[in-house]
C-alpha positions as CSV (number, residue, x, y, z in Angstrom):
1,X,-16.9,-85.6,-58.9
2,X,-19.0,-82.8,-59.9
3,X,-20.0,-82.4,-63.5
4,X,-19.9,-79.0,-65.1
5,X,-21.0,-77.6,-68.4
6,X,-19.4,-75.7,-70.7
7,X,-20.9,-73.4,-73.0
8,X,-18.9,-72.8,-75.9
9,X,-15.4,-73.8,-77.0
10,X,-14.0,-70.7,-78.2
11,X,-11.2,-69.0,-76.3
12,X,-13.5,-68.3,-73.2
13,X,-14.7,-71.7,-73.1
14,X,-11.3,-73.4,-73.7
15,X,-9.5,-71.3,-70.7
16,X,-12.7,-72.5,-68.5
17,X,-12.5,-76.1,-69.4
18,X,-8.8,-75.7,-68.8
19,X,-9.0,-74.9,-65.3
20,X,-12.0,-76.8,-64.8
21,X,-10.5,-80.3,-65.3
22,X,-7.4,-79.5,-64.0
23,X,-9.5,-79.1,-60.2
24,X,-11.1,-82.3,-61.1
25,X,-14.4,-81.5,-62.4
26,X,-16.5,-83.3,-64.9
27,X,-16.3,-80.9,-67.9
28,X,-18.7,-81.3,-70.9
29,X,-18.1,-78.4,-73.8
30,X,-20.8,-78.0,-75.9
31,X,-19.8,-76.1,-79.4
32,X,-22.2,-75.5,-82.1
33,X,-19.4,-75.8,-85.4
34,X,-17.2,-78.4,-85.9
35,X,-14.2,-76.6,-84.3
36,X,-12.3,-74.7,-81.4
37,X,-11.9,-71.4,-81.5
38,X,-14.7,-69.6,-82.0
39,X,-15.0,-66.3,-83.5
40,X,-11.6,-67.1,-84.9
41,X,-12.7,-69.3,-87.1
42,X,-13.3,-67.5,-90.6
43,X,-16.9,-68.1,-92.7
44,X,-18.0,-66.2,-95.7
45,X,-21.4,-66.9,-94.5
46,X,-23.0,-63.8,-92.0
47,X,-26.1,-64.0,-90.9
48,X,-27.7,-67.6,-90.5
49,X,-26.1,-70.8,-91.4
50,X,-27.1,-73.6,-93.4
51,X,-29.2,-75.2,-90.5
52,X,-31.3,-71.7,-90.1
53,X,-29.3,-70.6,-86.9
54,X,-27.0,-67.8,-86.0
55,X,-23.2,-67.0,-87.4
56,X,-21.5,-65.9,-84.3
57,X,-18.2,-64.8,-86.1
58,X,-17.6,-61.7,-87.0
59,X,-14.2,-62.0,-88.3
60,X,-13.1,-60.9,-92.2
61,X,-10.6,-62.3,-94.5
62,X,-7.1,-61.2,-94.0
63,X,-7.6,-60.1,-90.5
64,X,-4.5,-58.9,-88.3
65,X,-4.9,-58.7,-84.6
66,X,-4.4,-54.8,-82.9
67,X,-2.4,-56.6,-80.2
68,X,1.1,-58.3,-79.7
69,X,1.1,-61.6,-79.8
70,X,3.1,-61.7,-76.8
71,X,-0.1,-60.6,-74.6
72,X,-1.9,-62.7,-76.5
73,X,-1.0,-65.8,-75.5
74,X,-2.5,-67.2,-71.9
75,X,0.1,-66.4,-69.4
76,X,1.7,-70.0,-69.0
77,X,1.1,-71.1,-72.5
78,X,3.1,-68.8,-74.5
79,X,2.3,-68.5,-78.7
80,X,3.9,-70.7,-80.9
81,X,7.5,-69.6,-82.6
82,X,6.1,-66.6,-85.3
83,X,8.4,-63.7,-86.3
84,X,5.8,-60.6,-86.3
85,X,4.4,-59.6,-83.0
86,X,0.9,-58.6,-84.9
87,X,-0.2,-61.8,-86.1
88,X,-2.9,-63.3,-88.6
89,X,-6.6,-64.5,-87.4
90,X,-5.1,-67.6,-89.1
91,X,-2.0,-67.8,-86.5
92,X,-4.4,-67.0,-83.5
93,X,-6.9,-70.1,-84.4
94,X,-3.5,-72.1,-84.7
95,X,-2.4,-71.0,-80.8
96,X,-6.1,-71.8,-79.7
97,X,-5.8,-75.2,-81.2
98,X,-2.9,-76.0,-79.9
99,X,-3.5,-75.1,-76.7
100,X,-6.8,-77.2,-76.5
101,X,-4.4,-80.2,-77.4
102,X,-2.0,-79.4,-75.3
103,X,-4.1,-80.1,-71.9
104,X,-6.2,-82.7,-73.8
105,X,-9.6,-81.0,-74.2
106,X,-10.7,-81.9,-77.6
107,X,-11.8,-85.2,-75.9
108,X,-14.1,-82.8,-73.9
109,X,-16.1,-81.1,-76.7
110,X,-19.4,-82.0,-78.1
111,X,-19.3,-80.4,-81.5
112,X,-22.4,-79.7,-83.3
113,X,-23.9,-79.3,-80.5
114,X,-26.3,-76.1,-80.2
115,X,-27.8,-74.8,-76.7
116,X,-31.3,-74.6,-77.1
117,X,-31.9,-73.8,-73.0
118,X,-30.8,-73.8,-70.2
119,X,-32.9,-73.8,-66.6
120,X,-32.3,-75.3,-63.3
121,X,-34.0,-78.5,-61.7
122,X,-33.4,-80.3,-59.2
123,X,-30.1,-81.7,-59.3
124,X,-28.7,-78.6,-60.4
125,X,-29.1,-77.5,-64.5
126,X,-30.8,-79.0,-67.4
127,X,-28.6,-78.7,-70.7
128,X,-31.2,-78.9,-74.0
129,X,-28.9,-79.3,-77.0
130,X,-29.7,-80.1,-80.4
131,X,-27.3,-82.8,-82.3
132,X,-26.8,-81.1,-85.7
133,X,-25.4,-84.2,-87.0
134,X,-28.8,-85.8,-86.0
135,X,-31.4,-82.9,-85.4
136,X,-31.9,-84.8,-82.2
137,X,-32.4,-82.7,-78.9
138,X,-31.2,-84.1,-76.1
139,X,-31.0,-82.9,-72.0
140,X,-28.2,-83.2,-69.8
141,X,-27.7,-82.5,-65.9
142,X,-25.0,-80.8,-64.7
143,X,-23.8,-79.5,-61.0
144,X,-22.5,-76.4,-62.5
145,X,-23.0,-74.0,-66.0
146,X,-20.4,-71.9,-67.1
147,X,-21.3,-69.6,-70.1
148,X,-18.9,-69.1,-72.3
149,X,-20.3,-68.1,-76.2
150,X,-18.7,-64.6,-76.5
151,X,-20.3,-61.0,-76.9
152,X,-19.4,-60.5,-80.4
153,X,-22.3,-61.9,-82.5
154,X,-25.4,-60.0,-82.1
155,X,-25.1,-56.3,-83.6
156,X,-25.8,-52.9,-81.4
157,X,-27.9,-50.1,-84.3
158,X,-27.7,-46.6,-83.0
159,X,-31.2,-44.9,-82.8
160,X,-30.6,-42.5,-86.5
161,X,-33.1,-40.2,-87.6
162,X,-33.8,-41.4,-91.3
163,X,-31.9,-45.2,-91.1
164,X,-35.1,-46.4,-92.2
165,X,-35.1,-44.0,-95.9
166,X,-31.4,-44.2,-96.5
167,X,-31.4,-46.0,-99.6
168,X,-27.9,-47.3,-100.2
169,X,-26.4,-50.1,-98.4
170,X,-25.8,-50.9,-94.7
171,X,-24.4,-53.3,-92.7
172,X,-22.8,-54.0,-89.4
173,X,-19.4,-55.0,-89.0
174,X,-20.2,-58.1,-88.1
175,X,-21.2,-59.3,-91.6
176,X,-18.3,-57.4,-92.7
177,X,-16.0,-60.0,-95.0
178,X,-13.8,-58.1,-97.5
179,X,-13.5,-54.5,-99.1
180,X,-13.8,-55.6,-102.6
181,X,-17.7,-55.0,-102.7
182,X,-17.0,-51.1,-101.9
183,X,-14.3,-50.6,-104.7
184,X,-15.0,-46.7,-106.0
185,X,-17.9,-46.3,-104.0
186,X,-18.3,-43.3,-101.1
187,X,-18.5,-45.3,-97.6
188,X,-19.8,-44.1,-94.3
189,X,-17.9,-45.6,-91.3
190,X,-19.8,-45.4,-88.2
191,X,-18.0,-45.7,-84.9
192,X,-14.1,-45.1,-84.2
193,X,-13.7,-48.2,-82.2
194,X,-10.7,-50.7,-83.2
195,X,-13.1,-51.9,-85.3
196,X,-14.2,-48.6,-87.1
197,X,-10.4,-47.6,-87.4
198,X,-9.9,-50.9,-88.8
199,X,-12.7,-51.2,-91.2
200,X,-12.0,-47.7,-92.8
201,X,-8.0,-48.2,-93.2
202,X,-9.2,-51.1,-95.1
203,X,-12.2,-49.9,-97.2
204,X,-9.6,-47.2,-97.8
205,X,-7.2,-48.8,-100.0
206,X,-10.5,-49.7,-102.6
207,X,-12.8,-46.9,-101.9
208,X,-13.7,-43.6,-103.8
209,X,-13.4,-41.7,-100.0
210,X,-14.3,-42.8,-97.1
211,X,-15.9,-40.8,-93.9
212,X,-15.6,-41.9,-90.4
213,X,-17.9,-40.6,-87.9
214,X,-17.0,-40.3,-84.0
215,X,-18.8,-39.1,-81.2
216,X,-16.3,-36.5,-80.1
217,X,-14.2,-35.7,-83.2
218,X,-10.2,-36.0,-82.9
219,X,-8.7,-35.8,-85.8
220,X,-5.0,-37.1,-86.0
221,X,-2.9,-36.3,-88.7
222,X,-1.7,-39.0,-90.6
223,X,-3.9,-41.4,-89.3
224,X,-5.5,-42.6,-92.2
225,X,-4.6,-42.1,-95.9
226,X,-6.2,-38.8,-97.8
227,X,-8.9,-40.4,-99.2
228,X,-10.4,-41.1,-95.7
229,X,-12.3,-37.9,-93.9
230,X,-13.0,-37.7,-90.0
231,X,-16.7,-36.7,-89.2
232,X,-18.3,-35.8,-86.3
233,X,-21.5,-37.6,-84.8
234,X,-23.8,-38.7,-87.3
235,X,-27.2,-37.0,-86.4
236,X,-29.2,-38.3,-89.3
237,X,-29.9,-39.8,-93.2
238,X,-31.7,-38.7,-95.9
239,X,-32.2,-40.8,-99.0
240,X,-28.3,-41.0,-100.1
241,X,-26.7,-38.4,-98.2
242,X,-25.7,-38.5,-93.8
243,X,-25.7,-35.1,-91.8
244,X,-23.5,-34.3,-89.1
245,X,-23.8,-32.4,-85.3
246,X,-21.4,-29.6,-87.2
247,X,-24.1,-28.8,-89.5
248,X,-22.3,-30.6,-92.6
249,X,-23.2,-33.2,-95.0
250,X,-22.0,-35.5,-97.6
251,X,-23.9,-38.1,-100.1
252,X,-22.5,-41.4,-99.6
253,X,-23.4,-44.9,-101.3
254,X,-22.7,-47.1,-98.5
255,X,-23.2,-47.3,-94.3
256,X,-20.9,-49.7,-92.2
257,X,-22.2,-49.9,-88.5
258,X,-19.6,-50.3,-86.4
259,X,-21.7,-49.5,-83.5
260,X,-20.8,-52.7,-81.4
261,X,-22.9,-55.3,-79.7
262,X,-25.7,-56.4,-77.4
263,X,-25.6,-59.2,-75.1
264,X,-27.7,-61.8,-76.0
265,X,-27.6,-65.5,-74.2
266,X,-31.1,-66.8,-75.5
267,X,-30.5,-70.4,-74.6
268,X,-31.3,-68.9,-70.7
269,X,-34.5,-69.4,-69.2
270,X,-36.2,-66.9,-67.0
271,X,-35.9,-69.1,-64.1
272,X,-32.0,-68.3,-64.6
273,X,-32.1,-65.4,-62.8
274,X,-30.4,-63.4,-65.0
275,X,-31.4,-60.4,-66.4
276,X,-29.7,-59.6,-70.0
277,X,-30.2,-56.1,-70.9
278,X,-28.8,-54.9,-74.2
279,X,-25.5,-53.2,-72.2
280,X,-25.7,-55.1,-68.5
281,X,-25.8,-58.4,-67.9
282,X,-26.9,-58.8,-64.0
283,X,-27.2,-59.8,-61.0
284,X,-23.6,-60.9,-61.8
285,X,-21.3,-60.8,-58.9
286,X,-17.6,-59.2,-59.9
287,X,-19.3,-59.5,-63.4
288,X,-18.9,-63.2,-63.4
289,X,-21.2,-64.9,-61.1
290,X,-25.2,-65.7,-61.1
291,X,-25.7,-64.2,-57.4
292,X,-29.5,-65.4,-57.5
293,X,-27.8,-69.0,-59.1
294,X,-24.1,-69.3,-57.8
295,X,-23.2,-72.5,-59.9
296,X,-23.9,-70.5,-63.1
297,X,-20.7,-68.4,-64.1
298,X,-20.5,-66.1,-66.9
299,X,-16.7,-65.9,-68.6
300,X,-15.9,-63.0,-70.9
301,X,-18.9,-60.8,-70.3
302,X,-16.4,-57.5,-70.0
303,X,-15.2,-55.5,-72.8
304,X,-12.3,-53.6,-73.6
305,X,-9.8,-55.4,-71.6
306,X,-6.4,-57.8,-71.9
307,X,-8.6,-61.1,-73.1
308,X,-6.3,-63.1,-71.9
309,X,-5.3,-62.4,-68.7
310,X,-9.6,-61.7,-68.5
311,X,-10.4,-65.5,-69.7
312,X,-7.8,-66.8,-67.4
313,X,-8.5,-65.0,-64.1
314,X,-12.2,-65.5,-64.3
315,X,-12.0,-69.1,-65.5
316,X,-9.6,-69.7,-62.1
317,X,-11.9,-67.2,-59.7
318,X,-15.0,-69.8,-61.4
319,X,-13.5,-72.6,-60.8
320,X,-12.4,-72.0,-57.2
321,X,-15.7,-70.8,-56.2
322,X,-17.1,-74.4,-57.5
323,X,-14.3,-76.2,-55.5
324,X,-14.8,-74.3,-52.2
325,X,-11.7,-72.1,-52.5
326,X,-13.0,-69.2,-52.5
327,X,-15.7,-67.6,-49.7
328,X,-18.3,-65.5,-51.1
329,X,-20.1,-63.0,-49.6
330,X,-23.9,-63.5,-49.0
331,X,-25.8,-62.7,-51.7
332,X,-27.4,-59.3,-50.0
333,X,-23.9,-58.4,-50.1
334,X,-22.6,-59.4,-53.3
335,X,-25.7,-57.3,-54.6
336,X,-24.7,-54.0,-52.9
337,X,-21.1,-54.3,-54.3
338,X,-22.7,-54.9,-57.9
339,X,-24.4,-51.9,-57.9
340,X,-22.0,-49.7,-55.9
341,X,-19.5,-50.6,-58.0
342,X,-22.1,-49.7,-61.1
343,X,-23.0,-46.1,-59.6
344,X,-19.3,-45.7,-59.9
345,X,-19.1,-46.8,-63.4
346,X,-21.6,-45.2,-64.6
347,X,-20.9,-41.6,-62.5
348,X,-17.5,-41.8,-64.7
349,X,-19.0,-42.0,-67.8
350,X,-18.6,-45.4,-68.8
351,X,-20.9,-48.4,-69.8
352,X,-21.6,-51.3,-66.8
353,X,-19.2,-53.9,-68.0
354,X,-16.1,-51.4,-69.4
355,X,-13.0,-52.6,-68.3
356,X,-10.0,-50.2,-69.9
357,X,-10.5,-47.7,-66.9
358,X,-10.0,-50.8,-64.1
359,X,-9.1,-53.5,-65.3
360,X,-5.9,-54.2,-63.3
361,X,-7.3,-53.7,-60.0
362,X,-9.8,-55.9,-61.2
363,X,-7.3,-58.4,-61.7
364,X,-5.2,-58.6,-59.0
365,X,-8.9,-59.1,-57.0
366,X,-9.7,-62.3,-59.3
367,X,-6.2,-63.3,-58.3
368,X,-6.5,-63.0,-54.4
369,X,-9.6,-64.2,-54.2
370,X,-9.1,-68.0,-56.7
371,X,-5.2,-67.9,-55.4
372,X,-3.8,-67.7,-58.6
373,X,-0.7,-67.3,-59.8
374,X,0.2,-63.3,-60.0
375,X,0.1,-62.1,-63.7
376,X,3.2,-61.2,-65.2
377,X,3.8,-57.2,-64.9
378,X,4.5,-57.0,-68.9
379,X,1.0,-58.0,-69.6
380,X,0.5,-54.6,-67.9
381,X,3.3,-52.5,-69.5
382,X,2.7,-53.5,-72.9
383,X,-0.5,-53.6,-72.6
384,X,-1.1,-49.5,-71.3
385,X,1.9,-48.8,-73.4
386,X,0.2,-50.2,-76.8
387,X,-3.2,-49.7,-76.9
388,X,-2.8,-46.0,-77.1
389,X,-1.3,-46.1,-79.8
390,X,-4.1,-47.7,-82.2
391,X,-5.1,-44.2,-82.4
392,X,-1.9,-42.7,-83.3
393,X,-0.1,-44.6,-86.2
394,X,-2.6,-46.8,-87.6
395,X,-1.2,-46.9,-90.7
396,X,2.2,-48.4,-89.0
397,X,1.9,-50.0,-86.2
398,X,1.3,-53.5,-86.8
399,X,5.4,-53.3,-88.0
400,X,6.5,-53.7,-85.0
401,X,8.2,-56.2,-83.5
402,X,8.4,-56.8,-79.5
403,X,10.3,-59.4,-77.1
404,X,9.8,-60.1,-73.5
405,X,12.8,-60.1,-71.3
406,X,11.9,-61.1,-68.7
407,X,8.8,-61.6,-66.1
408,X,8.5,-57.7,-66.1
409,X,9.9,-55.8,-69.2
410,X,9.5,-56.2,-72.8
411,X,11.7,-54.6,-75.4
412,X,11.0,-53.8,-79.1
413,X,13.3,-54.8,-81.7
């Protein structure tokens, strides 16, 4: 029996392990706090923690998710019984909990343990992790590393003019916890993500006036309540006041970033073979395997996507590459698609691992190749049918209530 490592028991990690035991492998899941779930799991702390080392949550108080619950869940492991289709951060650490129990992978996880590095040897990988119960560091072998901490944790700054003299406050979304701190004050909100749109609807309800800025400005009316003003692309700061590509400007006592993030494994060694830039994580062959390492796998490295069918399909296509399910290419091979398939990418306009714009023919290739189960079509509908509409009733939207009918169709109620 092979043994495999698991890096992180959050909801990538979990889907992984899953999978992993189920073919018969050896799983070990190393998880720095003292519980499943990762990012879901609140904190009032932001940066560092108590032991000097990163938070990797960015998630605030009173968060509720921008998706149904419904396409949510993993596709055989549906959520447990909750009215509302839009659920609580609180309800989504419940599902993730009780789907770690329910295929018996607590037993798995070695909590408290931080990934110091990770590099090959002989036998396959060394594991270092440090015992925060202890402070002891310790080295494991393994056949088989499957990374698995998330993309969420270390914040993306766009290049300003005049970030460096702006003398009021900023932070990134990720140390983002609750509004109250920005009661009556003027707030810039950079970036009309989810999270931007999210971020100003709630500074809203506390703020003096809020401005979000956008790259390409598309203002919807009705989106956001009167106090909140749409800006174009922020082009640079002065002391207390932000200037804009139409030539306008505004004074403002407060910047939130919500600019993204970098990718950033710095447990890997150089002799990984993997080359994290702060957009592209490569040579990773359909953006999941090591092609210079083939028994590392990276799960969750794309953004903007279903998560769950995501974790799912490349924890199965991992997991039946390890078994010998699956023939890969040769690595020459595997290479030319990578970047073939990055020209593309990038020739549309979007980053290397952006997944909105593909995603489904991206699945249904994870699926043939690992032999999976096909994904029920409703994930699709409701997923295309939805999403738009985070930019088009903000304000509402989290009202509604959905039901699948059956393997295909969902209906709202």
């Amino acid at each position: 029996m092979r043994q495999v490592a698991v890096l992180g028991a959050g909801p990538c990690g979990l889907a992984t392990a899953r999978h992993l035991k189920h073919a018969g492998f050896e799983v070990t899941v190393f998880e720095r706090s003292r519980h499943v779930g990762g990012t879901w799991n609140y904190t009032d702390e932001t940066w560092m923690s108590e032991d000097g080392r990163p938070i990797y949550t960015s998630l605030y108080q009173n968060l509720v998710v921008n998706l149904p619950k419904e396409i949510m869940a993993f596709p055989d492991f549906p959520f447990h019984h909750v009215d509302d289709s839009y659920v609580s951060s609180k309800e989504v650490l419940k599902y993730f909990n009780n789907f770690c129990d329910a295929f018996d992978l607590r037993k798995l996880v070695k909590f408290q343990h931080h990934v110091e590095n990770v590099r090959p040897c002989d036998s396959g990988w060394l594991v270092t992790v440090t015992d925060l119960t202890t402070m002891m560091e310790q080295s494991f072998e393994f056949d088989a590393v499957a990374v698995c901490t998330g993309q969420c944790w270390c914040p993306l700054y766009p290049n300003v003019e005049g970030r460096t003299i702006f003398r009021g406050r900023q932070i990134h979304a990720h140390e983002f916890r609750c509004p109250d701190s920005f009661r009556n004050r003027r707030v810039l909100v950079i970036g009309a993500g989810p999270s931007g749109h999210d971020l100003a609807l709630n500074i809203s309800y506390v703020a003096k006036q809020v401005f979000i800025s956008r790259r390409e400005l598309k203002t919807v009316e009705g989106l956001f309540p009167d106090n909140v003003t749409e800006k174009p692309l922020l082009t640079s700061l002065s002391e207390y006041t932000a200037h804009f590509s139409d030539g306008t400007s505004t004074d403002i006592d407060d910047i939130i970033y919500c600019t993204g993030y970098r990718f950033r494994f710095p447990f890997l060694s150089p002799e990984c073979g993997v080359i994290v830039d702060e957009k592209r994580v490569h040579p990773l062959y359909l953006h999941v395997l090591n092609i210079n390492k083939p028994t590392m796998g990276f799960v969750g490295v794309p953004h903007d996507a279903c998560f769950s069918i995501l974790f799912d399909l490349q924890a199965q296509w991992f997991t039946a590459v390890l078994a010998g399910r699956c023939t890969l290419p040769d690595a020459e091979t595997m290479r030319k698609e990578e970047e073939e398939e990055l020209e593309r990418q990038l020739a549309a306009g979007f980053r290397p691992h952006f997944m909105y714009n593909r995603q489904w023919k991206y699945f249904k290739q994870l699926e043939d190749m690992a032999g999976a189960k096909p994904m029920p079509l409703y994930y699709m509908k409701m997923f295309d049918d939805l999403a738009p509409g985070l930019t088009k009733d903000l304000q509402h939207y989290r009202k509604n209530k959905y039901r699948i009918v059956d393997n295909e169709n969902y209906e709202k109620i």
